[in-house]
C-alpha positions, 0 to 999 in steps of 0.5 A: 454455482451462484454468487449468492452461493459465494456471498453465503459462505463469506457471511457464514465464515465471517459471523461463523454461525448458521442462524446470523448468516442466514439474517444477513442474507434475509433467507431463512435458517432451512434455505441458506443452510441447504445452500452451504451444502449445495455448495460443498457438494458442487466443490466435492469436500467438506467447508464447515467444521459443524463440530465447533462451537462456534463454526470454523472453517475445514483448510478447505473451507479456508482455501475457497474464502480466499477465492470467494472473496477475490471472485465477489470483489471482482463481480462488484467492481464490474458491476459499478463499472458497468453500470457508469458505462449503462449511465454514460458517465465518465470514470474517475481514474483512482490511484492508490498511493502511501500517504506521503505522496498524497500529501507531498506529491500527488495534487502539485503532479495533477495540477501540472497535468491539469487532472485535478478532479479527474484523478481520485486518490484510493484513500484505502491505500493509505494503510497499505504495505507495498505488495497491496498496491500490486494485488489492488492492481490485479483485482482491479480495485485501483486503476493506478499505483503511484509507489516510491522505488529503488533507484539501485538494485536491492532484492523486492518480494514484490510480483509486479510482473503484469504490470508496467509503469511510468517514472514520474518523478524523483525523491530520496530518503534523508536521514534527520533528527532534532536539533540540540540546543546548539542546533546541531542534531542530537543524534548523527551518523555515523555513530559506534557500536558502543553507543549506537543511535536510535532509530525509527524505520519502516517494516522489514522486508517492505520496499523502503526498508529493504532499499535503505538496508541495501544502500547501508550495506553498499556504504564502506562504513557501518552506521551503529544503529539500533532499531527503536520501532517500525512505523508504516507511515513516514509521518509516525516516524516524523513525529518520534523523530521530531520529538528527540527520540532518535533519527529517521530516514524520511522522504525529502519532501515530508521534511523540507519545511521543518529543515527549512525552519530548524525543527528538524535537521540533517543527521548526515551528510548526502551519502547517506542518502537514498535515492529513489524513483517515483513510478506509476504502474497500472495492469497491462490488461486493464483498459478504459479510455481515459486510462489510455489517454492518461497513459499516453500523455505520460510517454514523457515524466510530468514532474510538478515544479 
């Protein structure tokens, strides 16, 4: 079986149609359809459904492009890092994080370890949920992930399990809101059932949703909330927060300058805060030097002043 065979079959899965497929690979119609059947006779079933219009994949067809697809993936990054070492370049480390930590963690946490330029940010990540950091890993798509973590126990469906990680640094989501004209902020904690408070929060069963479920069950008192819409990215939330629709729970560091000058505010006081871990993770079985030397230099946390 080749590669190209592999490549075939995503092409036809993607535009669903021989002569397309065909274009794209720049094989003619007769050549790349005698390969999607070489193809299903070395995997011994039948991948195309010829009786649609247009073409659809058998659950067998469907099954094999989720291991095309990690397969050709897994050929193309070996080829780059193949080719940097035929090159005799060194390789940047790219880390993959949420958007927050780019923006509000990541250059000060280089520039203390003096890896500015060194280190790249994997800006695809920054749309990820946190199970994509963890399968990034396995693919070796990224070299690292810098990830937000329950300090407390709470129950993660993450497999991080041939990972493992460095704490780098320290946060906890607060709970804000905008001030009213009093400066006291218009919605607070906790609030009654009868006049729950709004709220903005991060997709169900993700790694901060499911840490600040988990620290509001351990709390004696209920907090009467009423859940508007979920947003990936704490700075969506930021902004409807910002704007008086409700409260968020949002990384410290994302909001220290709007506590700092008023625009938002405090909608309860530290027990409702969530503490949380700053930990790096990287493949057990994935090596290069200057990952390893990166590693070591990090026996100890590095944290930005």
């Amino acid at each position: 079986m080749e590669i190209r065979w592999l490549e075939d079959f995503i092409a036809l899965a993607r535009t669903r149609h021989f002569s397309r497929a065909a274009d794209e690979q720049h094989v003619t119609q007769p050549t790349f359809s005698r390969r999607i059947k070489l193809l299903e006779e070395e995997m011994g079933v039948t991948l195309i459904n010829r009786q649609t219009l247009p073409l659809s994949l058998t659950p067998e067809g469907e099954e094999f492009l989720a291991l095309c697809e990690k397969m050709t993936e897994g050929v193309r990054l070996t080829r780059e890092r193949i080719r940097d070492i035929s090159n005799g370049r060194e390789r940047c480390i790219s880390v993959a994080a949420p958007q927050s930590l780019l923006a509000h963690f990541l250059p000060d946490w280089l520039a203390a370890l003096e890896q500015e330029g060194h280190i790249q940010p994997y800006l695809r990540a920054t749309g990820w949920a946190a199970a994509d950091y963890f399968k990034a890993l396995n693919r070796g798509e990224c070299d690292l992930a810098l990830c937000y973590w329950p300090l407390a126990r709470c129950d993660l469906e993450l497999d991080n399990s041939a990972c493992r990680y460095r704490t780098v640094g320290h946060e906890r989501l607060i709970p804000v809101a905008a001030p009213g004209p009093d400066g006291q902020p218009r919605f607070a904690l906790p609030a009654s059932r009868r006049a729950p408070v709004p709220w903005f929060t991060y997709p169900r069963r993700g790694l901060l949703s499911t840490a600040l479920d988990a620290h509001l069950a351990r709390l004696p008192e209920a907090p009467g909330l009423v859940a508007k819409s979920e947003s990936l990215h704490a700075a969506s939330i930021k902004e409807l927060v910002t704007l008086g629709y409700g409260i968020g729970w949002l990384p410290e560091r994302t909001v220290r300058l709007a506590l700092d000058s008023g625009t938002l505010t405090r909608a309860g006081d530290t027990r409702w805060d969530v503490p949380l871990a700053l930990r790096l993770y990287r493949h057990q079985h994935h090596y290069h030097a200057e990952m390893d030397r990166l590693w070591s230099q990090l026996s100890e946390p590095v944290t930005p002043a």
